[in-house]
Phi, psi and omega in degrees: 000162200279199195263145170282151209255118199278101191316269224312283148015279166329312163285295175016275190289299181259073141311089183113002189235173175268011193244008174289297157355317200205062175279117202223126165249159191217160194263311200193121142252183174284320198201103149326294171316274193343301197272333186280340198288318187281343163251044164244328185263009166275340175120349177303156199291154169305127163124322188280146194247137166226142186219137184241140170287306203213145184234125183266337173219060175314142142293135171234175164326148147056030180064029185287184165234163178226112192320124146221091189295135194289117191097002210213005175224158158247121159256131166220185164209168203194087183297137203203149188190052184291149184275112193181152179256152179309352180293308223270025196276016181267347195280321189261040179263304194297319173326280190325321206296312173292332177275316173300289197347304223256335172281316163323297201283314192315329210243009184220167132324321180299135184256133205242128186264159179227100178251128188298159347267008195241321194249166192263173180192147173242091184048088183010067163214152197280102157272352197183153181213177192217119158242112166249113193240152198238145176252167160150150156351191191238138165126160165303302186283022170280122162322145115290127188268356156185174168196144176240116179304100167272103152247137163249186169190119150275101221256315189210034180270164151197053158166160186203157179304159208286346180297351178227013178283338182282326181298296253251139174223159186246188150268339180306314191270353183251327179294137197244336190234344192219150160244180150209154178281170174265031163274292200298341189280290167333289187306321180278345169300271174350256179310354165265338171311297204303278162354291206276017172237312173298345166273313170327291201274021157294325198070339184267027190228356231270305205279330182304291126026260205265003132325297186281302179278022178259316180310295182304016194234110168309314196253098171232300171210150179064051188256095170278123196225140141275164158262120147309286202335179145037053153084351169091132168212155161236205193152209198216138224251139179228020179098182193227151175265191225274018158208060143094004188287155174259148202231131111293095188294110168276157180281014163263022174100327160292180175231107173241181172244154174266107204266002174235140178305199166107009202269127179240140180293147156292134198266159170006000000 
């Protein structure tokens, strides 16, 4: 098992950010979203973070589960509360996508692909993913009044079950020259998560934003992709509109956008 994650250490290093303060680590939960969603309607604070050696019914997108071996991934959530409207909660998926990325790259040899709107990849195999569930009012243009942010990574597995073993990558098994713990990892995700919420809610970041991530994304554009959605179709990926949607040219001629995860490459 990795080395245990030292709190005190931990606020340290985010000294000046919004996730120092109210930093909680736990030997095993159930779900990190799951326990922060019910102490966000108890009233918990902007900031708070929670992190597990282990998740026993860990969550992805569309109720997938999620492998989390105790010690050997970093699992969290990250209660938030940008001044954004329910149009724009797609923004802070991406947001996220770009602060692991960018955490990633610091702390490894590795270059990390983003395929929208959630997960991170290593040579088309899944190293991470992002759940961001969200509250607000009724209406599009309604604020939010929170979200909470799920990220996992894999960090020090090497094997996983056989139902994800073909998908799933760690860094321990992709990194050739650098390793990393998951302290020093936890921490540049947190400032850099932190960086990339504060240029959201500037609002003067919205279109830079989804410019770095389609530069940083493979399947953005020119991606032969199927869709589940709208009865299942495939085509070729066209870039994302003005609030973050994936735009897909179908092969029946149409453009259409995709409002869900679930975009798989075609193969060869």
């Amino acid at each position: 098992m990795s080395a245990q994650l030292n709190l005190h250490a931990i606020r340290s290093a985010l000294i000046g950010t919004r996730f120092a303060a109210h930093l909680n680590l736990f030997p095993s939960v159930t779900s990190t979203n799951t326990l922060l969603l019910q102490a966000a309607t108890e009233g918990a604070a902007e900031g708070t973070i929670f992190v597990a050696d282990e998740q026993t019914a860990g969550r992805g997108r569309s109720d997938h589960s999620w492998h989390s071996a105790s010690g050997e991934g970093l699992y969290l959530s990250a209660l938030v509360k940008p001044s954004l409207p329910l149009r724009d909660a797609l923004l802070l998926s991406l947001a996220t996508g770009l602060a692991a990325a960018s955490a990633v790259e610091a702390l490894t040899d590795l270059k990390v692909d983003l395929r929208w709107p959630n997960d991170l990849l290593l040579h088309r195999k899944k190293l991470g993913g992002v759940l961001v569930e969200t509250a607000s009012e009724t209406g599009e243009d309604a604020p939010l009044r929170y979200a909470v942010i799920g990220i996992g990574i894999n960090v020090h597995q090497r094997a996983f079950p056989p139902d994800v073993a073909a998908l799933a990558t760690s860094l321990d098994l992709e990194s050739t020259t650098r390793t990393s713990s998951r302290e020093a990892l936890l921490i540049a995700l947190l400032r850099a998560l932190d960086l990339e919420l504060t240029h959201l809610e500037s609002r003067s970041d919205a279109n830079a934003l989804l410019a770095r991530f389609a530069e940083r994304s493979s399947w953005v554009r020119g991606k032969r992709v199927h869709v589940p959605e709208q009865r299942g179709y495939t085509g070729t990926t066209a870039g994302l509109d003005s609030r973050g949607f994936l735009l897909v040219d179908a092969d029946d001629g149409s453009q259409r956008t995709v409002l869900s995860g679930g975009v798989r490459e075609l193969a060869a």
